[in-house]
C-alpha positions as semicolon CSV with decimal commas, in nm:
position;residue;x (nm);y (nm);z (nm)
1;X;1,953;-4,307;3,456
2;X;2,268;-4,153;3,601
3;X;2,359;-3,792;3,625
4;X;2,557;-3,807;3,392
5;X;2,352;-3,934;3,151
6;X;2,072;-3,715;3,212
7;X;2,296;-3,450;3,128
8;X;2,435;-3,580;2,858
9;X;2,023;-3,644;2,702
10;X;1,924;-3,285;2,819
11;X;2,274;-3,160;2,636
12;X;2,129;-3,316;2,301
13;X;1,801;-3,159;2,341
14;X;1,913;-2,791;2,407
15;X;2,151;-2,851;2,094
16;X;1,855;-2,991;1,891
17;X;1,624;-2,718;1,991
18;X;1,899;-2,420;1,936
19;X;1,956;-2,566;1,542
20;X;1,589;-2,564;1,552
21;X;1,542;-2,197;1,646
22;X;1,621;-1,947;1,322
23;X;1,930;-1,759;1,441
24;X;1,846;-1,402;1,541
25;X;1,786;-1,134;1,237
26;X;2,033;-0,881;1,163
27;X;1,944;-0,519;1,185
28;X;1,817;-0,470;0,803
29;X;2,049;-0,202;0,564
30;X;1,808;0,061;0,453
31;X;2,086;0,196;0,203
32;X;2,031;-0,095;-0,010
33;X;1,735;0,000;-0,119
34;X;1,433;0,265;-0,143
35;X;1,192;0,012;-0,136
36;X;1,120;-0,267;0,083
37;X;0,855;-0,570;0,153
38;X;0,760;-0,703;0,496
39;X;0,756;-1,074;0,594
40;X;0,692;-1,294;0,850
41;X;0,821;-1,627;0,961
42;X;1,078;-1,514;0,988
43;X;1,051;-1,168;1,048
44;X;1,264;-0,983;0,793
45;X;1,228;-0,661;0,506
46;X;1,342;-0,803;0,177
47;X;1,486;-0,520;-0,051
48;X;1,300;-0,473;-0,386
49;X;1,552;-0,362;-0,671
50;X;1,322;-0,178;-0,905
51;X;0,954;-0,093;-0,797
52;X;0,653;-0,119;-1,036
53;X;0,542;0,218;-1,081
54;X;0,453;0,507;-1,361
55;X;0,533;0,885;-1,335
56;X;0,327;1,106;-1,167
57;X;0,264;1,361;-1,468
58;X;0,124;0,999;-1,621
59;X;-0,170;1,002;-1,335
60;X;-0,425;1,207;-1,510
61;X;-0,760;1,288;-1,355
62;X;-0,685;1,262;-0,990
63;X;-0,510;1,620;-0,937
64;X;-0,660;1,763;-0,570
65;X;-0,563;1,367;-0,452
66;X;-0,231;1,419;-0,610
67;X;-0,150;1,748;-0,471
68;X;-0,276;1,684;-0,078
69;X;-0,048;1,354;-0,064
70;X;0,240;1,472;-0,237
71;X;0,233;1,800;0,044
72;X;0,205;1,574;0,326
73;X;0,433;1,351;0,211
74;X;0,744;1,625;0,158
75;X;0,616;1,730;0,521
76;X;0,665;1,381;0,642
77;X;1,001;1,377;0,463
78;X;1,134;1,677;0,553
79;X;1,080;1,563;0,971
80;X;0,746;1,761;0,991
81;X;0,409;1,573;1,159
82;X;0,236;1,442;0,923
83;X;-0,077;1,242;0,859
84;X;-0,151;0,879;0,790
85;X;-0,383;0,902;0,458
86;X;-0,659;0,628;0,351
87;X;-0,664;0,641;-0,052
88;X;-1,033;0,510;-0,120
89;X;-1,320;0,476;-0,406
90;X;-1,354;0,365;-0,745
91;X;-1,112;0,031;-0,843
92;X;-0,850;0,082;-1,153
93;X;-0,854;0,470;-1,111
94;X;-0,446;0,457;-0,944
95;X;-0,468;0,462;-0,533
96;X;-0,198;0,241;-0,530
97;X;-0,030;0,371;-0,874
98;X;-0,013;0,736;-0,664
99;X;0,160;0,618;-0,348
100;X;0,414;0,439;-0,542
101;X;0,448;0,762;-0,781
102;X;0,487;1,053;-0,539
103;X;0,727;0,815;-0,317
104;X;0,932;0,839;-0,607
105;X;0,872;1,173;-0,651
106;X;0,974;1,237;-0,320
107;X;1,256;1,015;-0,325
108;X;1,454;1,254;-0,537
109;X;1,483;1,504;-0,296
110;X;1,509;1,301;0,012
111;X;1,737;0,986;-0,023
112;X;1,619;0,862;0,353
113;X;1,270;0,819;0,257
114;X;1,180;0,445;0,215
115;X;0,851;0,225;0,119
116;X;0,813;-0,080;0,268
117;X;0,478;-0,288;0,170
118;X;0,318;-0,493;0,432
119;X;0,025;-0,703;0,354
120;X;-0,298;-0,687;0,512
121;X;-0,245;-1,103;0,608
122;X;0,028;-0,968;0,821
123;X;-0,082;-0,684;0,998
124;X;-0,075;-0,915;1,330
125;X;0,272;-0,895;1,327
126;X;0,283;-0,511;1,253
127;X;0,419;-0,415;1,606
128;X;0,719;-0,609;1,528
129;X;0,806;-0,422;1,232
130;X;0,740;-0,097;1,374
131;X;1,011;-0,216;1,640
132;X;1,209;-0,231;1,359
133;X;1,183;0,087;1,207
134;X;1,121;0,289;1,524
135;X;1,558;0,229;1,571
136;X;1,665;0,320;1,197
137;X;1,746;0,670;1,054
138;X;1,504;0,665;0,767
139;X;1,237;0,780;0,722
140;X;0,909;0,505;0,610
141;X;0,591;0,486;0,418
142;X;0,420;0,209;0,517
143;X;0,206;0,124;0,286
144;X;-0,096;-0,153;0,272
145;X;-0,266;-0,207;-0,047
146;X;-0,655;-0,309;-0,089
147;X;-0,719;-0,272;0,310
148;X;-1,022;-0,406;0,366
149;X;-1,196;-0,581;0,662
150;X;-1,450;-0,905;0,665
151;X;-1,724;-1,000;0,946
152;X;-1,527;-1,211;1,181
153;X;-1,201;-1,002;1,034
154;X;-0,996;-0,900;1,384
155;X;-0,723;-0,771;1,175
156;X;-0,824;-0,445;1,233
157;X;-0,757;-0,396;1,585
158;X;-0,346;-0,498;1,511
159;X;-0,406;-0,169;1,289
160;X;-0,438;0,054;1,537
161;X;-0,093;0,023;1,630
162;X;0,023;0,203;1,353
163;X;-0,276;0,433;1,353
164;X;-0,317;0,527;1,744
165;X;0,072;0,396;1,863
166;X;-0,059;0,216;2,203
167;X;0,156;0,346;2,462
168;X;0,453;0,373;2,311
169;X;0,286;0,602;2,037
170;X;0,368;0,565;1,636
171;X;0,692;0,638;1,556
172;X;0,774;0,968;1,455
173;X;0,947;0,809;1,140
174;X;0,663;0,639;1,004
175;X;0,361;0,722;0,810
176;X;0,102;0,469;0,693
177;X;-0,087;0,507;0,359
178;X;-0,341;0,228;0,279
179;X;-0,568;0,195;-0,045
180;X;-0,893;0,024;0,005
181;X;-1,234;0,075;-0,238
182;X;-1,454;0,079;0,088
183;X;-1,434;0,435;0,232
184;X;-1,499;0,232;0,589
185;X;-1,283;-0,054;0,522
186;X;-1,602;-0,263;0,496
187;X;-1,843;-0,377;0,284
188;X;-2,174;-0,147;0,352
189;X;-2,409;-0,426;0,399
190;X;-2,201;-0,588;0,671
191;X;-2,242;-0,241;0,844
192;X;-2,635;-0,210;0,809
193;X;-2,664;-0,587;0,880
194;X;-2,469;-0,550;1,212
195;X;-2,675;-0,239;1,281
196;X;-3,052;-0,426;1,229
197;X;-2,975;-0,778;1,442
198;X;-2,702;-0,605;1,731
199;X;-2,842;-0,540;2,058
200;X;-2,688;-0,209;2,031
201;X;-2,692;-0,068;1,678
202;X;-2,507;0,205;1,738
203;X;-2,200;0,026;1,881
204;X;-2,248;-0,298;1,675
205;X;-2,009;-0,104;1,380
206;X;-1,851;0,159;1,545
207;X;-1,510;0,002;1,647
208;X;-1,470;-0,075;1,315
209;X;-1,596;0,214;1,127
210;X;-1,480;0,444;1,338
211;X;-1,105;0,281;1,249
212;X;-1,127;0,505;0,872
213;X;-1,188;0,784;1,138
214;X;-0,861;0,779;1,242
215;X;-0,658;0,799;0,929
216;X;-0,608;1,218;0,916
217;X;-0,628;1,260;0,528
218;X;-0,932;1,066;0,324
219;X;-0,884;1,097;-0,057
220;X;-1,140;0,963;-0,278
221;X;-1,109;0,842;-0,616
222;X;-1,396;0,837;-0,891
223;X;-1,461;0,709;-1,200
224;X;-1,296;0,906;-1,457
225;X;-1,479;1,068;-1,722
226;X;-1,415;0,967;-2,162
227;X;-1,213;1,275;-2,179
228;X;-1,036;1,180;-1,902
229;X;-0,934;0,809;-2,020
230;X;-0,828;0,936;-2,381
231;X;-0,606;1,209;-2,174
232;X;-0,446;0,883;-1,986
233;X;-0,362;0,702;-2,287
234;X;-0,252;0,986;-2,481
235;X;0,025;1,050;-2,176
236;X;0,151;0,711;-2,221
237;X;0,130;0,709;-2,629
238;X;0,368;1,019;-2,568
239;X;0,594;0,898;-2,285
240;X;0,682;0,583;-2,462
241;X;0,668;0,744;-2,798
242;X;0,402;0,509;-2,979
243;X;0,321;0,715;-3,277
244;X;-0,077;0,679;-3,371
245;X;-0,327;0,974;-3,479
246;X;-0,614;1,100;-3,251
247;X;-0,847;0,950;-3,451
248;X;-0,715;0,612;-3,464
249;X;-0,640;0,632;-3,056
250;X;-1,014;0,768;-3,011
251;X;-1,193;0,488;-3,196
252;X;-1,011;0,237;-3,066
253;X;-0,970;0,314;-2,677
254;X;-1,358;0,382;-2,723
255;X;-1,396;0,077;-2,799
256;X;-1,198;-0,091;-2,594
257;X;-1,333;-0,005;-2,227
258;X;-1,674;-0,072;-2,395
259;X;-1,612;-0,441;-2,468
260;X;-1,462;-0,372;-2,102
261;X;-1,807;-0,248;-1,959
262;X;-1,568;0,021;-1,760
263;X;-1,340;0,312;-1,773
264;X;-1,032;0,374;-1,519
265;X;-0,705;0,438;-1,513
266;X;-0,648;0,071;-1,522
267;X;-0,818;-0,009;-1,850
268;X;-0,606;0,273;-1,995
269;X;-0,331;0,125;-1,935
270;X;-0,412;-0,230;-2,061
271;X;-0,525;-0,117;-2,381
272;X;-0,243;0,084;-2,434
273;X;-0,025;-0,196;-2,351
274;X;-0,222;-0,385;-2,629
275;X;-0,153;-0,080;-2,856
276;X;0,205;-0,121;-2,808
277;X;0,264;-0,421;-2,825
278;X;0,069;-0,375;-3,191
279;X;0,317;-0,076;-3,277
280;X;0,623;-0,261;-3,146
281;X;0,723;-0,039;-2,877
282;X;0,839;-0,185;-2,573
283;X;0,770;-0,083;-2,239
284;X;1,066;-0,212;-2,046
C-alpha cells in the first residue's frame, strides 16, 4: 500500500471514529429549571418541568424530621455549611415526599436552589456530575432515593465522593440527602452474617456500616399511629376540597389500611385518591 493510500484509509477511520464519538456536552442551563435528573451514557441533567410532590403542611406526623431538614436546608441555601442528611425507617411514612416538599419550600425564598435526582445504579459515575455542579452558581440537593446496599454491592465506595470529597473535597454547593429503610444502608442479616463467618468480625461490616456514619443528620421515620393516618387524610380531604363527614372518612380509611395490613403516609394517600376519585374531585 502506498503512502498515500495509507493515509487516505487512516483519514476514513479517524472520520468514522469522530461520528462515532457523541459530540462533547454543553454546560447544562440551571435557569430552566428547579429540578433536574442525572443520566449517564451520555452524561447529561435533563430538566424536569413539574416535580411530583405534596405540601409540606400535608406531611403530618413527622414534625422534629420536618423541622431539622427544613433548618439545614435554609442554612445550605443561604451559603452556610451544612450537613448531608440520611432520611431512614419505616416504608410509605414520606422520606422521599419531605425532601421533595421542603425543596419546594425552600425554593421560594431562594431561586438558586436546585434538586437534581441521581439513581443509586449510577452512583459510579457520581464524580462526573459533581464536576458538573462544582462550576455552576446554584446551589444543589442531590438527592438519592431508596439507598440501599447488597452483599457484593461496591456502589458504596463511589458514595463517598459525595460524602467525604476525596481530595478535592465536596463541593461547597452541594448537599446530598438520601432515603433508604435500612438505618445502615443494609439489610441486618447481611451485617451479622458477615460478622459470624469473617476472619475479622469487627472489620468484616465496618466499611460499610460505618458509610451511614458519615451522613451528619440521621432522621428516622416510624410507623404512624390511627390518629395520625385519619389526620393525613383529613389534610388532603381539605386541600383538595372533597367534602365527606368524619364519620364516613373514619369508617372507611379504617377500613381501608386494614384490608391493607398497614398504616403510613402512603396508604393515606391511596385511599384518599380512591375517595376522590368516588367524589369526583380531581387531583391534577
Amino acid at each position: 500500500m502506498t503512502d498515500a493510500a495509507a493515509s487516505d484509509v487512516l483519514g476514513r477511520i479517524a472520520a468514522a471514529l469522530e461520528r462515532m464519538s457523541p459530540p462533547p456536552q454543553s454546560e447544562p442551563d440551571f435557569q430552566v429549571a428547579s429540578a433536574f435528573v442525572w443520566h449517564t451514557e451520555p452524561d447529561r441533567l435533563e430538566p424536569v418541568e413539574k416535580v411530583a410532590r405534596v405540601g409540606l403542611p400535608l406531611l403530618v406526623g413527622i414534625d422534629r424530621s420536618r423541622d431539622t431538614l427544613l433548618a439545614n436546608t435554609r442554612q445550605f441555601a443561604a451559603g452556610m455549611p451544612a450537613n448531608n442528611a440520611l432520611l431512614w425507617g419505616a416504608r410509605g411514612m414520606g422520606k422521599s415526599s419531605l425532601v421533595k416538599a421542603i425543596h419546594g419550600e425552600v425554593q421560594q425564598d431562594f431561586a438558586d436552589l436546585k434538586i437534581i435526582e441521581i439513581q443509586r445504579e449510577d452512583l459510579p459515575y457520581i464524580g462526573r456530575c459533581l464536576n458538573i455542579l462544582r462550576r455552576a452558581e446554584a446551589r444543589f440537593i442531590l438527592f438519592c432515593d431508596d439507598l440501599s446496599f447488597s452483599h457484593d454491592d461496591a456502589h458504596y465506595k463511589s458514595l463517598k465522593a459525595v460524602l467525604d470529597g476525596g481530595i478535592e473535597g465536596r463541593p461547597d454547593n452541594v448537599v446530598l440527602y438520601a432515603t433508604s429503610n435500612r438505618r445502615h444502608l443494609m439489610p441486618r442479616d447481611m451485617i451479622e452474617n458477615e460478622r459470624s463467618s469473617a476472619i475479622n468480625p469487627a472489620e468484616a461490616v465496618e466499611e460499610k456500616v460505618s458509610l451511614s456514619d458519615r451522613f451528619g443528620l440521621w432522621l428516622g421515620f416510624h410507623p404512624c399511629s390511627q390518629d395520625e393516618y385519619l389526620a393525613m387524610i383529613r389534610g388532603y380531604c381539605d386541600a383538595y376540597g372533597v367534602d365527606v363527614s368524619e364519620a364516613e372518612l373514619r369508617a372507611e380509611a379504617i377500613e381501608w389500611q386494614a384490608t391493607r395490613g398497614a398504616r403510613s403516609g402512603r396508604v393515606a394517600w391511596q385511599f384518599f385518591t380512591d375517595l376522590a376519585g368516588r367524589k369526583g374531585v380531581r387531583l391534577g
